[in-house]
N, C-alpha and C positions, 0 to 999 in steps of 0.2 A: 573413574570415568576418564576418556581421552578428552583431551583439551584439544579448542580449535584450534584449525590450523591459521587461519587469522586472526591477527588481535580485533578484540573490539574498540569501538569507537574512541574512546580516548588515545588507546594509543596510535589506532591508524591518525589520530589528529597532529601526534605528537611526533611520529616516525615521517608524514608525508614532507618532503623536503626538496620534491619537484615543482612546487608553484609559492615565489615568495609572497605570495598573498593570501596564503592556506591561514586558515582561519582557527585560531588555536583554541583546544577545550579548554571551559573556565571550572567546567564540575567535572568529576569522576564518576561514575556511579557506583549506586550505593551497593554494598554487597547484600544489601537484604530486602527481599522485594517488597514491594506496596501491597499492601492486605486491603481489599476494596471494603468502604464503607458497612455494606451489609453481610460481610464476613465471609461469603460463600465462596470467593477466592479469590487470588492472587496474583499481582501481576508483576513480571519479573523479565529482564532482558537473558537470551541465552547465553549460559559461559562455557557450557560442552558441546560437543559433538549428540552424543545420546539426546540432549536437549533439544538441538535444531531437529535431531529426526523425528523426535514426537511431533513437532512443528509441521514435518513435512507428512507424517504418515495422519493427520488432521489432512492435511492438504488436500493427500491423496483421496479422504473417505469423500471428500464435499466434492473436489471437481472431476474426478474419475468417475466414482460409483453414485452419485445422487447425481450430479451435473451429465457425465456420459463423457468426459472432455478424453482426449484422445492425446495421452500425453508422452512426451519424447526423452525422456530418461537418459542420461550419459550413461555408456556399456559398465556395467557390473552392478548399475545401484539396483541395492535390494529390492523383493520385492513390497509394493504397496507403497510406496515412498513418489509423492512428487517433487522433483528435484528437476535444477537446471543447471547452466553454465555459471547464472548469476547470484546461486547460493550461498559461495564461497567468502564472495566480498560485503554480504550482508550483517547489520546486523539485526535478530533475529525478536521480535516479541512477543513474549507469551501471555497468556491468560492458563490458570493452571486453577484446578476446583481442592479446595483443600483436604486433606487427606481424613479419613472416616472410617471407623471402625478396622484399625490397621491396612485399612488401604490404601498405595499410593495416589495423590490429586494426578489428574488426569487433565490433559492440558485440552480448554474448549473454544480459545481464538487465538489467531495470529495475525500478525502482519511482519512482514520485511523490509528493512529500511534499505537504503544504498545511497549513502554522505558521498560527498562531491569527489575527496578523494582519495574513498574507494570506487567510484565510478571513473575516475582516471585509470587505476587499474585494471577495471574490468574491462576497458574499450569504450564505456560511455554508457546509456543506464539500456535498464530493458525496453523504457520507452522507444529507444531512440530504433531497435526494430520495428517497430510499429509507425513512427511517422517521424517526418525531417523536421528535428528539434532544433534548427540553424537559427530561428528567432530567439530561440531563449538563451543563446550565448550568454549573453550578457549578465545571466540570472545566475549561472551554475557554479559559480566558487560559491554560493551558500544556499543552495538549492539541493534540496534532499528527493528521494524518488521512493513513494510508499508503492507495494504491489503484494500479490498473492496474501488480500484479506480473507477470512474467511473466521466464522463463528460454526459450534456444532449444532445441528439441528435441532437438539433437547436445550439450548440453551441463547435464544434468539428474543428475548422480552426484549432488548436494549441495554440491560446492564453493562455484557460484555463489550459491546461496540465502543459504549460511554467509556469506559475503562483504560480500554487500548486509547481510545483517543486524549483521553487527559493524559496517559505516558506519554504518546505522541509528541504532546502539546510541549511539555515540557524537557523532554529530549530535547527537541528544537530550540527552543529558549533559550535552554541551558550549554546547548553547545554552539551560538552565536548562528543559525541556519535561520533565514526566515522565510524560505518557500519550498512549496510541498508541490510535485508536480505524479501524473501515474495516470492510469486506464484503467476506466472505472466501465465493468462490462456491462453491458447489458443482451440477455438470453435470446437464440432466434431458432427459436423450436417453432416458430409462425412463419419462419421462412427472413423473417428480418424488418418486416411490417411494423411491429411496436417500436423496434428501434428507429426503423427511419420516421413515424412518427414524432418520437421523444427527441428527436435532432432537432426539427424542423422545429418545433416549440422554442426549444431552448438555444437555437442559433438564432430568434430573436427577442429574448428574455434573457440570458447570462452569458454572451461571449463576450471573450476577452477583450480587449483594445489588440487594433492589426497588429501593431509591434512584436505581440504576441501567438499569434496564431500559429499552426501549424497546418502539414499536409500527410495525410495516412498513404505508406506506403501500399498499400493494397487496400481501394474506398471501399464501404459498404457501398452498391449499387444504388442509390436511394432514390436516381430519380427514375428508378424503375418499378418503387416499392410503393405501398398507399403510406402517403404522409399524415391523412387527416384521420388517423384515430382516434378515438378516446381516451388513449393509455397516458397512465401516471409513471411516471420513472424508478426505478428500484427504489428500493427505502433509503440502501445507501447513500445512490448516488443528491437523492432528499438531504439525506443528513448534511452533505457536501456543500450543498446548494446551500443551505440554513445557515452553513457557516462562514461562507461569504467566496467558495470555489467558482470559477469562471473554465467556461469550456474552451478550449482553443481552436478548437476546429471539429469538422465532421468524421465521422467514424471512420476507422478500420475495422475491415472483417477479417478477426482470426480464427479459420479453419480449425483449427485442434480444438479449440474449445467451443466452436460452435458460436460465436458469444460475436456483436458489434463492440468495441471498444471506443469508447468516449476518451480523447484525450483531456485530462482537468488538470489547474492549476489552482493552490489554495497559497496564501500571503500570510502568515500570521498578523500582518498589519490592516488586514482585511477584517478580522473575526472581530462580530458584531459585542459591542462590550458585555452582553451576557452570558455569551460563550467563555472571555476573555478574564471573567469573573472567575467562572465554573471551571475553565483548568489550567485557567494559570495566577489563580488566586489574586483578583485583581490588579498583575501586573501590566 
């Protein structure tokens, strides 16, 4: 198998040597992945190339072909593969369903991370397209940027979500990061209606303190949209919310996907101690 072309995590921790305040790994990770509770699969950080593109051709089936998203590929990558600029400096986590009757486990969620600096290298995170990240300066030598989650459609009870997020959880821990910031979408096949709704609620129920806030490069129109809907918020972005995530401001609309973009921030110092029980072992 070809090996990335970036290292992961530990060692971008351990090689980054332009900020004397980089934030050194205190764990390695383990070379053998986590076998979830109820056995049906496994969760493991990627160490190939081959790896990340099961990653990305997952990507591809949920936001191309079931989502419609309209996506921008750098020239030559394969086809069926969603891929971007900020793949490279990620690293990569999988959900992989374990192998059965000699067949190989098939990988059914992702997420990508982007540590602080590897977001130096890459110019700054994928957020920061989306909306002027100038307030959170002060956060980003330990501020992590999660994006492009996605679970397979056969496989959405919540295990998988649970899964990824207990690695999540302790990823972070373990390599001294205590904030989670990213764009948590929500769909505007309604023209963008439920979303300006689920703003309007939750800008005054969960936003952040101003210090925090931000501003989306291109707004969702919202005070053109109906805000008094009835609609409840992705299950995700629920799940977010449950764990003590704070919104920063009002949406971005991005065009390729179709989707209003929620920018959110999560604290690990924030997660309510049930959570805090559940995946980081009551540390």
């Amino acid at each position: 198998m070809k090996e990335l072309p970036t290292p992961t995590l530990p060692l971008i921790g351990m090689l980054d040597f332009r900020s004397p305040r980089a934030v050194p790994v205190r764990k390695m990770l383990d070379d053998r992945p986590a076998v979830a509770a109820e056995g049906a699969f496994e969760v493991m950080w990627a160490r190939h190339q081959d790896e990340v593109r099961e990653a990305q051709a997952l990507r591809h089936r949920v936001f191309a072909q079931e989502m419609g998203a309209r996506l921008r590929p750098p020239p030559g990558t394969p086809d069926g593969l969603d891929v971007d600029v900020f793949d490279s400096f990620c690293e990569h986590l999988l959900v992989r369903t374990l192998p059965q009757n000699h067949r190989p486990g098939q990988v059914i969620g992702t997420y990508r991370v982007l540590t602080p600096g590897a977001a130096r290298r890459a110019g700054g995170y994928y957020s920061d397209t989306e909306f002027d990240l100038t307030r959170l300066r002060p956060l980003r030598e330990r501020m992590a940027e999660l994006g492009r989650s996605c679970v397979d459609p056969d496989h959405r009870s919540g295990g998988v979500i649970l899964a990824l997020w207990g690695a999540l959880a302790s990823f972070m821990d373990q390599n001294g990061l205590d904030t989670m910031v990213g764009c948590a979408s929500i769909g505007m096949r309604d023209g963008g209606h439920a979303a300006a709704s689920i703003w309007q609620r939750l800008s005054q129920t969960h936003m952040a303190p101003v210090e925090h806030q931000v501003r989306p490069r291109t707004p969702l129109p919202v005070e053109e949209l109906d805000r008094d809907l009835p609609v409840e918020p992705p299950a995700l972005i629920k799940g977010y919310l449950r764990c003590g995530a704070k919104v920063l401001g009002a949406p971005a609309w991005d065009p390729d996907f179709n989707t209003a973009d929620l920018p959110m921030l999560m604290r690990l110092s924030d997660l309510p101690s049930r959570y805090r029980r559940h995946f980081l072992g009551g540390f």
